[in-house]
C-alpha positions in Angstrom: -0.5 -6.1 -6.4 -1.8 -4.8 -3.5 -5.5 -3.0 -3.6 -7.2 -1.1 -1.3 -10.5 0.7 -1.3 -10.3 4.6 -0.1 -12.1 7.3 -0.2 -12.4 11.3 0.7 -9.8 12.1 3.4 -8.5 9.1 3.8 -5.0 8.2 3.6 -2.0 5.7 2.5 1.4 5.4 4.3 4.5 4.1 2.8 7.2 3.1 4.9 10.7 0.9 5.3 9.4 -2.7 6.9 10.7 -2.8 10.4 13.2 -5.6 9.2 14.7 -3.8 6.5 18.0 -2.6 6.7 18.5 1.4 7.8 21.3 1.9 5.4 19.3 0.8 2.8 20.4 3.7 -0.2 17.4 4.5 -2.6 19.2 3.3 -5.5 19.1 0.0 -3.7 15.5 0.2 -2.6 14.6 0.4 -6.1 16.9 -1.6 -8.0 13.9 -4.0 -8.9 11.5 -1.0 -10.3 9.5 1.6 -8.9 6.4 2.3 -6.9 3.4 1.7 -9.4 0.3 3.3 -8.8 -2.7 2.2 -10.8 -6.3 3.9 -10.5 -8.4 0.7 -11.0 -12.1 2.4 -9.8 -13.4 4.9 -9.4 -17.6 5.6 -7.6 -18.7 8.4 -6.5 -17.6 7.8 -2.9 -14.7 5.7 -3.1 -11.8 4.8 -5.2 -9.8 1.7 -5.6 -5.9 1.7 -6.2 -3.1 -0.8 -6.8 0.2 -0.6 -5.8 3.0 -2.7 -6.8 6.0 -1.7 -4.4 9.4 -3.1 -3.5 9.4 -6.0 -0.9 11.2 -4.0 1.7 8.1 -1.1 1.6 5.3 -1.7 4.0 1.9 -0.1 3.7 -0.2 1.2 5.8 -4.2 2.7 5.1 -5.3 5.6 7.6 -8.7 5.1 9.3 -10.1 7.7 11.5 -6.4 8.7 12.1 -5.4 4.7 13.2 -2.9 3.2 10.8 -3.5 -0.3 9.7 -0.9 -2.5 8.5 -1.6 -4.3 4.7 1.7 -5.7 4.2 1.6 -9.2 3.2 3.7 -11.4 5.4 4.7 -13.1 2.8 6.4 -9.9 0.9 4.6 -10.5 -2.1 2.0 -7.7 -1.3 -0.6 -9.4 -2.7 -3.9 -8.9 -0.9 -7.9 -7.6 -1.2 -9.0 -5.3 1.5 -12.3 -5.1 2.2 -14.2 -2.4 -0.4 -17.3 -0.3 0.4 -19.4 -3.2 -0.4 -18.1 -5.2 2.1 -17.0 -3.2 5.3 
């Protein structure tokens, strides 16, 4: 599971990995399951989600208007970015 930290205006990107194939059909994409949202905190300026998304889905967090990659190179999407507390 992926978590991230976000909070008022910010944003979350969900996209095809660069090496995943174009004629990918959606019934392919998401033979394995579907995108799983989970609301896992919640302060009074931030809130902190996991997703658990199909392999060939990268995700990207909007800061100030820059994307920034979170995909885990492995695949697995498995990582902790930073929270409130320590950015």
């Amino acid at each position: 599971m992926l978590v991230v930290s976000r909070g008022v205006n910010d944003s979350l990107l969900i996209e095809l990995s660069n090496d995943t194939d174009p004629t990918l059909t959606i019934s392919d994409l998401f033979a394995k399951g579907p995108i799983e949202v989970k609301l896992l905190a919640v302060t009074k300026k931030r809130f902190k989600i996991g997703i658990i998304a199909p392999t060939e889905l990268f995700i990207r967090r909007l800061d100030g208007g820059l994307p920034r990659l979170v995909e885990d190179p492995l695949g697995q999407l498995e990582c902790l970015l930073p929270t409130e507390s320590q950015e």
